[in-house]
C-alpha positions as CSV (number, residue, x, y, z in Angstrom):
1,X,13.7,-0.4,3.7
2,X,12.7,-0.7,7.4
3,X,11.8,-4.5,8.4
4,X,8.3,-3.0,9.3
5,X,8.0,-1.8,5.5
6,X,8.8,-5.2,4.5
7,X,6.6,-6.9,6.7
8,X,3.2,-4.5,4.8
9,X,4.8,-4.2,1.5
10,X,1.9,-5.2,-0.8
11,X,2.1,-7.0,-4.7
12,X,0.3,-4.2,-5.9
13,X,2.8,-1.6,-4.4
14,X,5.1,-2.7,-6.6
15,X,5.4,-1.4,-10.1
16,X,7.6,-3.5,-12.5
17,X,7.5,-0.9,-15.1
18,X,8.8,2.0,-13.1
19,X,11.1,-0.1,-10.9
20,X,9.3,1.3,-7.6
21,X,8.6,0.2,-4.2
22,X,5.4,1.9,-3.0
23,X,6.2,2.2,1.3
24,X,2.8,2.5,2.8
25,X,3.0,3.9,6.4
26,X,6.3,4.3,6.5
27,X,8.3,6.4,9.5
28,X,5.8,8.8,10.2
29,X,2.9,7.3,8.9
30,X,3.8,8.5,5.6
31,X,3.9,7.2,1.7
32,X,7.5,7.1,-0.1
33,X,8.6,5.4,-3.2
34,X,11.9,3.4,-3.3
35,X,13.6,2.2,-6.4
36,X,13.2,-1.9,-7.5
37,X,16.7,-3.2,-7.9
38,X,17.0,-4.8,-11.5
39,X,18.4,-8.1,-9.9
40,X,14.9,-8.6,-8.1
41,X,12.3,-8.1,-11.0
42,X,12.1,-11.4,-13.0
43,X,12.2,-13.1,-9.2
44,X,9.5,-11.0,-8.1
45,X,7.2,-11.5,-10.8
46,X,8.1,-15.0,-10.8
47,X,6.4,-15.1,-7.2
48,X,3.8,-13.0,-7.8
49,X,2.8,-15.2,-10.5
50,X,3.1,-18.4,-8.7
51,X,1.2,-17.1,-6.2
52,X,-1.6,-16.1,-8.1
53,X,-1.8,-19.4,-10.0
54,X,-2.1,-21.1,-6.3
55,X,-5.0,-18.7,-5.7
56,X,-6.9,-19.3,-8.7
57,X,-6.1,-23.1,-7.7
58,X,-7.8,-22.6,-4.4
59,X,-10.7,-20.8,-5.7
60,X,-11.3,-23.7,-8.3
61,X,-11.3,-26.1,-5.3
62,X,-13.8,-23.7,-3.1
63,X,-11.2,-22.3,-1.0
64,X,-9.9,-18.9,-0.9
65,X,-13.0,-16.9,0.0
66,X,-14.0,-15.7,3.6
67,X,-17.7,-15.1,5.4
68,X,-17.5,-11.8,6.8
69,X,-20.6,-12.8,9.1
70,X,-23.5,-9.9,8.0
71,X,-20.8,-7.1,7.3
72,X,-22.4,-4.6,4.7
């Protein structure tokens, strides 16, 4: 992977199950799938779940949302 691919790679681009990578944008603006090496999947999901718990922390103390000042 590219350091740019990194840097937009999202939580939900990844697919435990399947062992994939979803790239968005990658060279050319295009979508490609990568494998998920097995060494990085319990770490991974580890993360992803401490950083949900922190989220569902912040939204219990009022934080976490944003005013998108008259959008819609």
């Amino acid at each position: 992977m590219r350091i740019m691919e990194v840097l937009r790679l999202r939580a939900k681009g990844i697919d435990f199950a399947k062992r994939e990578i979803l790239i968005r944008e990658a060279k050319g603006f295009k979508y490609r799938v990568t494998l998920l090496p097995v060494t990085l999947v319990e770490p991974l999901k580890a993360h992803v779940a401490r950083v949900q718990n922190l989220y569902e922390e912040d939204l219990k103390a009022g934080y976490g949302r944003v005013y998108a000042g008259g959008a819609g």
